[in-house]
KOLDO-223096 format. One line per 4 residues: number of its first residue (from 1); their letters; for each residue y, x, z of N, C-alpha, C, O. Coordinates in pm, whole numbers, plus 50000, padded with zeros to 5 digits. Layout:
NUM> a> Y,X,Z,Y,X,Z,Y,X,Z,Y,X,Z ~ ... .
END
This chain:
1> xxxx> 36652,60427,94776,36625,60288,94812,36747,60197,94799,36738,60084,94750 ~ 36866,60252,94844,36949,60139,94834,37038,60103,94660,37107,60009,94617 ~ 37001,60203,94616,37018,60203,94458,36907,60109,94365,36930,60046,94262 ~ 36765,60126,94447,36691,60015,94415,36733,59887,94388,36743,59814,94289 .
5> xxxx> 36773,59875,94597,36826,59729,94586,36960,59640,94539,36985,59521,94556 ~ 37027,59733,94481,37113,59728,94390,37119,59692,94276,37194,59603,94236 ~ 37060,59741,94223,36986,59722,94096,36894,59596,94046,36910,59550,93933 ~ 36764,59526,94166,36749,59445,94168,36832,59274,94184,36815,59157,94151 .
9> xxxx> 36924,59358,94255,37025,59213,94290,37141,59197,94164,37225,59108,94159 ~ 37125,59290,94080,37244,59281,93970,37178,59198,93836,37236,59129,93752 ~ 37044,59231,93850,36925,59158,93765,36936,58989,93826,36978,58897,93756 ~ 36896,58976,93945,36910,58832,93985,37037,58757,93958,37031,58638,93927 .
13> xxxx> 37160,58825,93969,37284,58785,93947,37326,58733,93779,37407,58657,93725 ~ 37225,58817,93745,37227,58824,93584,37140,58703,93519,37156,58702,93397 ~ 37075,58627,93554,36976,58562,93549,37037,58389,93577,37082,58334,93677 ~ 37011,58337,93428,37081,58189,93416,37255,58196,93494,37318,58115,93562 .
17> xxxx> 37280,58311,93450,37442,58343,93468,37535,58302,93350,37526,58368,93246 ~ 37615,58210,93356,37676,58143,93263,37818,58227,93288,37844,58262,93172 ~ 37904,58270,93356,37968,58321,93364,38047,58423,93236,38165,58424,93201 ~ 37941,58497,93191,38015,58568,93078,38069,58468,92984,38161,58501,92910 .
21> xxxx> 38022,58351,92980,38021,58222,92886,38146,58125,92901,38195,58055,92812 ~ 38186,58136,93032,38318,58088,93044,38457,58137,93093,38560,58073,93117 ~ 38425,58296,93101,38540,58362,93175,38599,58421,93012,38523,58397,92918 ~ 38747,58504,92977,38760,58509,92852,38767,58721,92895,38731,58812,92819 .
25> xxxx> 38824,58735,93039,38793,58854,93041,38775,58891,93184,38790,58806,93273 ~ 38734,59057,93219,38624,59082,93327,38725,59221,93375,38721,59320,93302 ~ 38812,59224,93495,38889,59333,93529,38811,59408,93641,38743,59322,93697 ~ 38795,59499,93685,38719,59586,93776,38875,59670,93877,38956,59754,93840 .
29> xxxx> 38860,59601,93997,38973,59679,94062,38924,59741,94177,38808,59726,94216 ~ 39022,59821,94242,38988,59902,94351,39063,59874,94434,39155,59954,94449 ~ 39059,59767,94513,39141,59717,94611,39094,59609,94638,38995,59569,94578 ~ 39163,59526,94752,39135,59372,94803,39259,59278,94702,39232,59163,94670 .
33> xxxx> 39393,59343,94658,39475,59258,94616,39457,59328,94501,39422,59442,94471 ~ 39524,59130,94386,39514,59185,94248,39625,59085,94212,39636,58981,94276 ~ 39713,59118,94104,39779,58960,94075,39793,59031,93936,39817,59142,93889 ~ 39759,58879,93889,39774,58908,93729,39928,58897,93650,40035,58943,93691 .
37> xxxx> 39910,58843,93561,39995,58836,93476,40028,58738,93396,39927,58722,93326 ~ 40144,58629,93349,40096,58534,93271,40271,58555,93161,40379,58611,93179 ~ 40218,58486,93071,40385,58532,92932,40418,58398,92922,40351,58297,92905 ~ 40580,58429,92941,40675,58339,92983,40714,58331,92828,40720,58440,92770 .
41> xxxx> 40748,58190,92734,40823,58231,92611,40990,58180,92607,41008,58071,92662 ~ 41052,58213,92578,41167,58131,92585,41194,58035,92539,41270,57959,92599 ~ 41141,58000,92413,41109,57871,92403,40958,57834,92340,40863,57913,92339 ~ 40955,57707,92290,40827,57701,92263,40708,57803,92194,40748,57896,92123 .
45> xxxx> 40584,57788,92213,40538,57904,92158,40512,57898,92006,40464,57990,91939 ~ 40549,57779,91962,40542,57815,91788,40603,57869,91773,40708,57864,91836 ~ 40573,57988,91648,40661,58099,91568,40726,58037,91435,40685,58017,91321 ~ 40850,58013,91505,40957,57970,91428,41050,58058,91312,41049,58180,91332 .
49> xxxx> 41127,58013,91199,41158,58102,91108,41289,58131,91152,41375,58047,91177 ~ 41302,58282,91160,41422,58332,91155,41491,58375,91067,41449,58449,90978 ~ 41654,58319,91081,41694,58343,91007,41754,58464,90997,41734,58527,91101 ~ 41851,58556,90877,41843,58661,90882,42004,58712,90952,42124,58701,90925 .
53> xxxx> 41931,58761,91037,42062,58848,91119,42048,58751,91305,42123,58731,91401 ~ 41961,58729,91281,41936,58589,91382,41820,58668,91471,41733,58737,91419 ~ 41837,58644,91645,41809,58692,91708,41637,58611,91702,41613,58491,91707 ~ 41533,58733,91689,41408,58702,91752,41352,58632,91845,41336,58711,91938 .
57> xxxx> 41305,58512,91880,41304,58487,91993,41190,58521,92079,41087,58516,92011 ~ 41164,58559,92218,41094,58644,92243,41007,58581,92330,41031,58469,92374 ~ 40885,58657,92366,40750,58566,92514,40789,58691,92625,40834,58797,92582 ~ 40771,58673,92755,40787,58771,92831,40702,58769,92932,40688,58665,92997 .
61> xxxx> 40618,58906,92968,40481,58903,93012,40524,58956,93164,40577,59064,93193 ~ 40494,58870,93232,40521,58928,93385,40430,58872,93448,40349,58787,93411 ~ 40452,58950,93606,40337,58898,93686,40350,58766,93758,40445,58698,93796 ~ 40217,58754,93761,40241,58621,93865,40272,58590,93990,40251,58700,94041 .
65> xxxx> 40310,58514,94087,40429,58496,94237,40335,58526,94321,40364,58604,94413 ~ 40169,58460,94309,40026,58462,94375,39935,58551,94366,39896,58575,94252 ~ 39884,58616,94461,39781,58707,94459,39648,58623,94432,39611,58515,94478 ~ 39572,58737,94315,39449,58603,94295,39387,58641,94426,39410,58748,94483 .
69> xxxx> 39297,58538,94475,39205,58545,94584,39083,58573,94558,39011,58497,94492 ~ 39029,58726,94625,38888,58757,94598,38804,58723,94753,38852,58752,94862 ~ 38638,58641,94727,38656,58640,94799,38443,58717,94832,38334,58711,94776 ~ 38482,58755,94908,38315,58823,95003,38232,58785,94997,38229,58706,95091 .
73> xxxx> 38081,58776,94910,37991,58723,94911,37879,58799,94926,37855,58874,94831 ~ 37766,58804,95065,37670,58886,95111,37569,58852,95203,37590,58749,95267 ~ 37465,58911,95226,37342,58878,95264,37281,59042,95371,37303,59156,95330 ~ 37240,59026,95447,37173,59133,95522,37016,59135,95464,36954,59028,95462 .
77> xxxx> 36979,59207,95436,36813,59187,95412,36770,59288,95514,36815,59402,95525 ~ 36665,59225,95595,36630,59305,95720,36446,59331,95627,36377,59261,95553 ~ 36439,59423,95668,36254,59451,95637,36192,59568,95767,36248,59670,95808 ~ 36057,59510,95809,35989,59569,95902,35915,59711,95798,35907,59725,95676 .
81> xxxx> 35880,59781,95889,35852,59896,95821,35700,59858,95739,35669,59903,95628 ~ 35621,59771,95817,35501,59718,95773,35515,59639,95599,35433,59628,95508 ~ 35621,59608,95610,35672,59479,95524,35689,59557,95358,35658,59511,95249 ~ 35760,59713,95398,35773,59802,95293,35682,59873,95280,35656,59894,95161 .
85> xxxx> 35610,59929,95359,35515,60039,95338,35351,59976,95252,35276,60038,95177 ~ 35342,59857,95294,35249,59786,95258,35203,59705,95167,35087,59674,95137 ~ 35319,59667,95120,35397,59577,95030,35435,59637,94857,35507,59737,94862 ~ 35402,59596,94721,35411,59633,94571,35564,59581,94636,35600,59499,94721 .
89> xxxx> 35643,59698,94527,35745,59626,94498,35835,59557,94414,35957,59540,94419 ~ 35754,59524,94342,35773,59414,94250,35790,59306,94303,35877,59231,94261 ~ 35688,59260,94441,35697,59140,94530,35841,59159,94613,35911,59062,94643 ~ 35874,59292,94644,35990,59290,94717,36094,59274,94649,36199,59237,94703 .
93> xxxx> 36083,59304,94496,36233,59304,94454,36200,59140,94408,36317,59101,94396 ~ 36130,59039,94380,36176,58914,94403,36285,58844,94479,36369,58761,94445 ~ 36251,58917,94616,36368,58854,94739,36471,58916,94741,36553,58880,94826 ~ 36508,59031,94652,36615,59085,94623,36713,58991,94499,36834,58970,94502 .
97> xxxx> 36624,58952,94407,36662,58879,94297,36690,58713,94319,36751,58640,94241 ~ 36645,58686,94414,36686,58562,94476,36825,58586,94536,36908,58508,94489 ~ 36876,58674,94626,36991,58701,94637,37090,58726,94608,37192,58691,94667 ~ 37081,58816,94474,37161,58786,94343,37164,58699,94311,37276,58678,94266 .
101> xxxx> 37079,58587,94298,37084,58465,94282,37192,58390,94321,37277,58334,94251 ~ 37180,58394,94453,37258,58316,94535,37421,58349,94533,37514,58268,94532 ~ 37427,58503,94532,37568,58546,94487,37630,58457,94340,37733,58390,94333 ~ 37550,58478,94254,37595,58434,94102,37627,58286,94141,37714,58236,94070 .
105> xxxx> 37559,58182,94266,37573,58070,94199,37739,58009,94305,37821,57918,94298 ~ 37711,58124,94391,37855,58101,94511,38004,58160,94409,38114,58107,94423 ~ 37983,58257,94326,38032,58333,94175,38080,58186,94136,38175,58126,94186 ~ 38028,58160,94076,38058,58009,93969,38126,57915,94033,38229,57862,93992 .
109> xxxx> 38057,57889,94161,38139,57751,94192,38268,57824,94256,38359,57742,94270 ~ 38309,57972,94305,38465,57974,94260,38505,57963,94129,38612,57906,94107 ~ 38443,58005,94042,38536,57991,93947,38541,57803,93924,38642,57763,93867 ~ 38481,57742,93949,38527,57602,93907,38608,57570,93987,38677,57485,93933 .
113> xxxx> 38650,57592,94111,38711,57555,94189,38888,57599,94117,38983,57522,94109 ~ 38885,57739,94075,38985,57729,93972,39010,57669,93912,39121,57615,93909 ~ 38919,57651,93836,38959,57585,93666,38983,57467,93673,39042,57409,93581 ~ 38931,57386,93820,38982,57281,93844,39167,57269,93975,39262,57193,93989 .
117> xxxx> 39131,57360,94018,39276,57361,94133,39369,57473,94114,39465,57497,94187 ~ 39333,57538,94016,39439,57663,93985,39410,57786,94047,39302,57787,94106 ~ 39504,57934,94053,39470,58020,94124,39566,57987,94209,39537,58079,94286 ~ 39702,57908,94289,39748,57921,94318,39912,57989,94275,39994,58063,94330 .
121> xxxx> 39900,57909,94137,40027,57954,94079,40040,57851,94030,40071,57868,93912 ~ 40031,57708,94066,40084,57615,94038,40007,57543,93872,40068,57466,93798 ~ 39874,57589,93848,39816,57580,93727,39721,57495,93706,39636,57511,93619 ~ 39726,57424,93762,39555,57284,93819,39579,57235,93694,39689,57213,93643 .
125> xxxx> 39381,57205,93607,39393,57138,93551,39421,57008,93494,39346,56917,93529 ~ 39473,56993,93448,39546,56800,93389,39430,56709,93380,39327,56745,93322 ~ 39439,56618,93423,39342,56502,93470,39362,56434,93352,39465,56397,93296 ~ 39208,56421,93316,39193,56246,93249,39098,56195,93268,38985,56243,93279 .
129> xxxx> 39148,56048,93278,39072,55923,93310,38994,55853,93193,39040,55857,93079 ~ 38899,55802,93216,38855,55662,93134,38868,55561,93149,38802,55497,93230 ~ 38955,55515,93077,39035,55409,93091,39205,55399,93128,39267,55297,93158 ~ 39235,55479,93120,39381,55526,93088,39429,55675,92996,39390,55792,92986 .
133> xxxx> 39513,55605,92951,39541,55636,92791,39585,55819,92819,39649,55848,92920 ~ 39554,55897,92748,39474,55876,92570,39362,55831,92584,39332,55764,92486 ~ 39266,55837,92676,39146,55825,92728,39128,55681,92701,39160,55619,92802 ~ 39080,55587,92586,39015,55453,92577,38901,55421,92672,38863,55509,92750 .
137> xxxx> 38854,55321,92672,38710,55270,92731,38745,55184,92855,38853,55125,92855 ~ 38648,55171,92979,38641,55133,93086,38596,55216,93202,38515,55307,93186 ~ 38633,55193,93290,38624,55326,93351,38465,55326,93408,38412,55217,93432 ~ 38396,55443,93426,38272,55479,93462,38153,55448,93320,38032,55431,93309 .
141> xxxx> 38269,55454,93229,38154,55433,93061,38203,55540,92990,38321,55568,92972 ~ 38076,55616,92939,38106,55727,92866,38010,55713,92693,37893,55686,92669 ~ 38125,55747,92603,38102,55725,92498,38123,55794,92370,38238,55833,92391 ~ 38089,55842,92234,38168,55904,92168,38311,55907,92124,38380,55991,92065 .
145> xxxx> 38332,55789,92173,38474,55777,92166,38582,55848,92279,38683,55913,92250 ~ 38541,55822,92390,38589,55951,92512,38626,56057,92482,38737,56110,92492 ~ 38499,56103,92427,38417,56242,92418,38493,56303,92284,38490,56425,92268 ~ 38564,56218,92185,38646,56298,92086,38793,56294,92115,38875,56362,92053 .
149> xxxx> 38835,56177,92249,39009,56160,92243,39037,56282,92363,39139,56344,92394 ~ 38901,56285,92413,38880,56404,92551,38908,56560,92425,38988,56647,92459 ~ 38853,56567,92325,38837,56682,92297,38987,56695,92200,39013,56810,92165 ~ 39051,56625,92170,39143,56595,92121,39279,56684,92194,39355,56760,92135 .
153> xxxx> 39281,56650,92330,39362,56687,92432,39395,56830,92423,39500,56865,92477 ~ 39322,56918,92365,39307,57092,92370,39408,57145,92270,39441,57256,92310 ~ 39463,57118,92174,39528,57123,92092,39672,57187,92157,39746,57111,92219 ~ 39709,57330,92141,39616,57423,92043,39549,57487,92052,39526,57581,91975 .
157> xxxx> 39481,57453,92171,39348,57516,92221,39199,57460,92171,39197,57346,92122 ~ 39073,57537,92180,38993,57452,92111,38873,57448,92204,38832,57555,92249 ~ 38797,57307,92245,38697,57292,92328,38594,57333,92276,38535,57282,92180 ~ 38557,57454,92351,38448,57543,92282,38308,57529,92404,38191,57565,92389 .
161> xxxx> 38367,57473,92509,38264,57492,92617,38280,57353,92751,38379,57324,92819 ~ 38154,57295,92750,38204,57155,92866,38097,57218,92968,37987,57259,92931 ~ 38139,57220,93090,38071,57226,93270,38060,57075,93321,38136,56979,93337 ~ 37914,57106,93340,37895,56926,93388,37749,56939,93450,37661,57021,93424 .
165> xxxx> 37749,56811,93556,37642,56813,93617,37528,56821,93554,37548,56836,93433 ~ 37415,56819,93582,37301,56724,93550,37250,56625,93509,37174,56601,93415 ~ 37322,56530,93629,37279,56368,93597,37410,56351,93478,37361,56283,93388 ~ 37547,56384,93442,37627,56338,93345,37524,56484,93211,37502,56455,93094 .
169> xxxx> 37504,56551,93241,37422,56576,93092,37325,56494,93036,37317,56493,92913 ~ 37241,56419,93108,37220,56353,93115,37217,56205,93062,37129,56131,93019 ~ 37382,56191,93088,37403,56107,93030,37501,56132,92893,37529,56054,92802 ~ 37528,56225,92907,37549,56277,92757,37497,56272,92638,37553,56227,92538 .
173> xxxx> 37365,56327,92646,37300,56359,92585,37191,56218,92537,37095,56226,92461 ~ 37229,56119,92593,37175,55953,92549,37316,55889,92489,37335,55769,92468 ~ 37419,56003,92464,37548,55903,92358,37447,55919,92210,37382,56017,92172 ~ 37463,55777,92146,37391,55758,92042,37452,55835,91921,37375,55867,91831 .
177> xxxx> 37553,55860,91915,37593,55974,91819,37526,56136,91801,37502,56207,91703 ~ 37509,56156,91981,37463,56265,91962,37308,56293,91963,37262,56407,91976 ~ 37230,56176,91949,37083,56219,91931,37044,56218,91774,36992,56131,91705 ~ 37087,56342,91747,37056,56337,91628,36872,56401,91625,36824,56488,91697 .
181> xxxx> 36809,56325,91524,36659,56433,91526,36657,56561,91556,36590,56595,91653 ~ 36718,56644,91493,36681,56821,91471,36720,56817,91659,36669,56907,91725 ~ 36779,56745,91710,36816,56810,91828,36680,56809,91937,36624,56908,91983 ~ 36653,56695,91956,36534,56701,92052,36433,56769,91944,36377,56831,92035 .
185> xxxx> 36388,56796,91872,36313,56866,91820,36370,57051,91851,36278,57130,91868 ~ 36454,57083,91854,36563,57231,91944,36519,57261,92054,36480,57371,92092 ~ 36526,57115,92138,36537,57127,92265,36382,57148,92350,36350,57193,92460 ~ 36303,57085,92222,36179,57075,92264,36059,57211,92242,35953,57238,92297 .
189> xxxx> 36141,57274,92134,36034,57382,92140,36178,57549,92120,36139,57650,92060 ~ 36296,57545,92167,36322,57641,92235,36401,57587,92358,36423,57688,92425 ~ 36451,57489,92417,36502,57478,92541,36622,57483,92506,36692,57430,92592 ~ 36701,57537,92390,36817,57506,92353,36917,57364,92338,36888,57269,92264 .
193> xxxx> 36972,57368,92377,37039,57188,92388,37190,57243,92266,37263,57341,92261 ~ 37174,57112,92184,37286,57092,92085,37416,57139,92133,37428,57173,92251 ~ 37532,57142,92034,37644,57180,92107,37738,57046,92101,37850,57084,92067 ~ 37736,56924,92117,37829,56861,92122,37985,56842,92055,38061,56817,92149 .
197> xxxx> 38039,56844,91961,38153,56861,91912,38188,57040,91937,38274,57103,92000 ~ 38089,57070,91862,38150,57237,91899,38128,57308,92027,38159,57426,92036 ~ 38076,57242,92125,38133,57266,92287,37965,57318,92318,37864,57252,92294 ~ 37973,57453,92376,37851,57465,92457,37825,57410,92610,37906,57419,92703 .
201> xxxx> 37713,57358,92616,37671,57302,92741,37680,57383,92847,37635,57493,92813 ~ 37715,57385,92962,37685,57457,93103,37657,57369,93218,37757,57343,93285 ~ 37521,57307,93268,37472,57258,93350,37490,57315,93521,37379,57347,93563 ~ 37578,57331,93605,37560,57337,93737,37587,57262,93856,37696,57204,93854 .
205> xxxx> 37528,57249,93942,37579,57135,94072,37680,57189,94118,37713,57127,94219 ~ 37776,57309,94088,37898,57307,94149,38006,57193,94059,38123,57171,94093 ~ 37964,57156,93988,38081,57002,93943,38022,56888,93958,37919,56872,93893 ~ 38077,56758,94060,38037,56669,94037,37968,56614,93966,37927,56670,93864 .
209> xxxx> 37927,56457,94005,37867,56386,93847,37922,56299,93817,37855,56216,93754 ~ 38061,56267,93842,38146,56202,93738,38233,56240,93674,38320,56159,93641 ~ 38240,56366,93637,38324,56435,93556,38283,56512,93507,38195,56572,93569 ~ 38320,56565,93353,38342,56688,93300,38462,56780,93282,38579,56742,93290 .
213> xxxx> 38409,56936,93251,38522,57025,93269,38502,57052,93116,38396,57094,93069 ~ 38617,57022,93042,38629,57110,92939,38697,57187,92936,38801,57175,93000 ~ 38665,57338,92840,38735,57452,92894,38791,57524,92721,38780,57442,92630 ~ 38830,57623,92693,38815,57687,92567,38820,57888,92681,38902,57960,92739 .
217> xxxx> 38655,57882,92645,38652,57998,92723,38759,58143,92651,38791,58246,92711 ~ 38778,58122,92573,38879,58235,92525,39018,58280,92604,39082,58385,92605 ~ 39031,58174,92659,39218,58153,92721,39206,58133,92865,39308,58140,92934 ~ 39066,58103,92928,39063,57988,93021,39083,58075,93187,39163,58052,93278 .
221> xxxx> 38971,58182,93174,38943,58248,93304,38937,58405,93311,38891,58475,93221 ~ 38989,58450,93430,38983,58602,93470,38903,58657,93564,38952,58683,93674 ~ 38800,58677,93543,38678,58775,93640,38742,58855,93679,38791,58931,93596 ~ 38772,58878,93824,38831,59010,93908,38697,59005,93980,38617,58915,94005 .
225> xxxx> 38705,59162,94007,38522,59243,94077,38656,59360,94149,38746,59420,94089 ~ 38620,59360,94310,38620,59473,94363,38544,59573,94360,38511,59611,94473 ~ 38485,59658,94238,38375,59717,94249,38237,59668,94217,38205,59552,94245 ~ 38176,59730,94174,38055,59659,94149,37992,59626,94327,38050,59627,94436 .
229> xxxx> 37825,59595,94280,37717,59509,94416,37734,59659,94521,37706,59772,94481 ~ 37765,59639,94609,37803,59727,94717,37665,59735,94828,37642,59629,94887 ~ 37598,59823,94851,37464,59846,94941,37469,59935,94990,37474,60046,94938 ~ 37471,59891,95181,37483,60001,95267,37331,59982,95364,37294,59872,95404 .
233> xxxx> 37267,60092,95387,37137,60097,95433,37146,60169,95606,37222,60253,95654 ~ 37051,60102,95655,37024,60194,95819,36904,60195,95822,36833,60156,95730 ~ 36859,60246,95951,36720,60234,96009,36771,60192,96140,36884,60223,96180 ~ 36672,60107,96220,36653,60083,96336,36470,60172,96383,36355,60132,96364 .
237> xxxx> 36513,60275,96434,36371,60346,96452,36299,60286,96558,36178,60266,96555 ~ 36384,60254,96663,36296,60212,96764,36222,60053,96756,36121,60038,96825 ~ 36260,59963,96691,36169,59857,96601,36152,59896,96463,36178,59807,96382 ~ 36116,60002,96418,36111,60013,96313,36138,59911,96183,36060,59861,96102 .
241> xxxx> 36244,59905,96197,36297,59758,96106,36409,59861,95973,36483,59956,95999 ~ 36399,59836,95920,36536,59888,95822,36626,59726,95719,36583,59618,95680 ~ 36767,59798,95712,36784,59668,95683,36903,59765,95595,36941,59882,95590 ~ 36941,59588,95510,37039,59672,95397,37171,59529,95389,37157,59407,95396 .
245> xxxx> 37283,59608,95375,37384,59478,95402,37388,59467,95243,37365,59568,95177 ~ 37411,59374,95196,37430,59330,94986,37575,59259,95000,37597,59142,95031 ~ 37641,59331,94977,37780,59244,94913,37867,59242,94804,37883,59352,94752 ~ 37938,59133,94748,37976,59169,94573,38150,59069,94654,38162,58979,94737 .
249> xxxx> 38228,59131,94589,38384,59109,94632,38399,59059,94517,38342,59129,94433 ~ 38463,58948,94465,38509,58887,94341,38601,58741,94340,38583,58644,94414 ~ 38688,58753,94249,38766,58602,94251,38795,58575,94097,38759,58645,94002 ~ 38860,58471,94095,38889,58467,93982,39072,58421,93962,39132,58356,94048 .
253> xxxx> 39134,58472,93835,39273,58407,93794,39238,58299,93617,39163,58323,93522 ~ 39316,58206,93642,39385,58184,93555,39449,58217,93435,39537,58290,93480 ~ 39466,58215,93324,39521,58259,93200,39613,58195,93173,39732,58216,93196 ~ 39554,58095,93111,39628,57990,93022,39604,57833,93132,39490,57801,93166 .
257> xxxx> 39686,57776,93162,39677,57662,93213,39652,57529,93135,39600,57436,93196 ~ 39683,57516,93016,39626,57428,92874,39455,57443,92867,39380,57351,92836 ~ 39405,57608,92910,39283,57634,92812,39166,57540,92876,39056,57533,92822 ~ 39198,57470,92993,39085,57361,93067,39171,57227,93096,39292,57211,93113 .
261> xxxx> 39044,57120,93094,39129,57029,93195,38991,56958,93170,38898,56979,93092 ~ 39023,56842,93290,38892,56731,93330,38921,56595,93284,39023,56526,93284 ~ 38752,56569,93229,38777,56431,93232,38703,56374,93339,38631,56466,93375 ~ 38677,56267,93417,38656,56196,93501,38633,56023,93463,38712,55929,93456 .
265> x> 38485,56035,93444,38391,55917,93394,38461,55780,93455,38411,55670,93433 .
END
């Protein structure tokens, strides 16, 4: 049974999970502390020509000063004995898959909380405005013009992926550049939405709606997992109740501090 519910909640977790989509890699540790690693170069990171007899110049990979922060995300599921014995469970593993649910979406909005404030190594993404430079326009107007001096900024990184509300997809997706025909015709008979200058869409209410996150998921984020979905089971005999605790330990680090930054409508 508790391998069941394990199993079901890794399915729910899995489900409109954008995550593989913006993290660049996925570490599995056995502990509460983790600290990564980030490469120091001595000087800039273009590979410059050496000359001959002329010292190499070198990147140097050490750890970082901050422990990333993982943090506890879990649910008790209590069930009466009536509730299981009586009950398909197909209907039961629904409310299992809702809970995965809920893990995946508490999952995400740490990781934005990174990608926007750092892990704590001093790495918050770089702000831009509309309406102060490079950023043209007026502020609270969004336009193709934004939307290419915004994508501009990544260099030498490349905006492969934007996080944004709803209501700003929304309004995205009415910039007159980007309604091209084939697109609502995409959108309309597979649900697929265009990619914007290269950039895949990721719709969640963990980011505001006056901003977007652009990211280049390759460089950007580090999935730390204490272990996989963790399920510990009892009985209560004398109310015949059984219940199961669901918890998933996870945080995220930082990579590259270039590979994101925000714009702000």
């Amino acid at each position: 049974f508790p391998e069941y519910i394990a199993r079901a909640v890794k399915v729910g977790m899995e489900e409109a999970n954008i995550l593989p989509d913006i993290t660049a890699t996925e570490t599995v540790i056995d502990g509460m502390d983790y600290r990564s690693i980030t490469s120091v170069p001595e000087d800039e990171k273009e590979l410059k020509r050496v000359s001959e007899g002329a010292a190499i110049p070198q990147t140097t990979v050490k750890t970082r000063d901050s422990l990333v922060k993982l943090n506890k995300r879990g649910r008790m599921q209590g069930a009466s004995y009536e509730a299981i014995r009586y009950q398909k469970l197909d209907l039961f593993s629904v409310m299992l898959r809702q809970i995965g649910s809920y893990i995946q979406k508490m999952q995400l909005k740490d990781a934005i909380s990174v990608l926007l404030d750092g892990d704590g190594n001093g790495n918050a993404a770089e702000v831009f405005r509309v309406g102060e430079g490079p950023i043209s326009g007026q502020a609270g107007e969004l336009g193709y013009d934004q939307l290419v001096e915004f994508w501009g900024q990544f260099d030498p990184y490349t905006m492969n992926g934007m996080i944004l509300s709803s209501s700003m997809m929304t309004r995205l997706l009415k910039v007159p550049e980007l309604q091209n025909p084939l697109t609502g015709l995409n959108f309309q008979g597979t649900g697929i939405l265009a990619a914007p200058l290269g950039a895949q869409l990721h719709r969640t209410s963990a980011v505001e709606e006056d901003m977007i996150i652009g990211i280049d998921s390759r460089y950007a984020l580090e999935l730390v997992r204490a272990g996989e979905v963790l399920v510990e089971y009892d009985k209560l005999i004398d109310r015949q109740l059984e219940r199961a605790a669901i918890t998933s330990i996870s945080g995220f680090g930082k990579i590259c501090s270039g590979a994101s930054a925000l714009l702000e409508i």
